[in-house]
N, C-alpha and C positions, 0 to 999 in steps of 0.2 A: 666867521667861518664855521665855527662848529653848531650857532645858534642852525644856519642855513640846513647843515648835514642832519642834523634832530629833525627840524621837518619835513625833508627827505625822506627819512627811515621811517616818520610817523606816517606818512600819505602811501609807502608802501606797504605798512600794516594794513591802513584803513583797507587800501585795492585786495589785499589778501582776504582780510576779512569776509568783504562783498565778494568776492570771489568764489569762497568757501561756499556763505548763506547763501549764491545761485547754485553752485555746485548742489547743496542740500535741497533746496527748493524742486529743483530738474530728480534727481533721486523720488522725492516722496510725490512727485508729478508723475513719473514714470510708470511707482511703483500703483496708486491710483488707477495710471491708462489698464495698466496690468487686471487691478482687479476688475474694472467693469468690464474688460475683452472676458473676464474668464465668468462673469456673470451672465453675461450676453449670450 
């Protein structure tokens, strides 16, 4: 029962994690689109 609930809570981190790193990835993607419109 509790072995079960541990990797539960662990696979919810990992999803957080990756979640996060697109989260950041889309941010410094965006900020990027940004600079070349304002190079352009």
């Amino acid at each position: 029962m509790k072995k079960i609930k541990k990797q539960r809570w662990q696979s919810l981190n990992n999803q957080n994690k990756q979640f996060k790193n697109g989260k950041n990835e889309m941010v410094k993607g965006n900020k990027y689109q940004i600079q070349k419109e304002m190079i352009a």
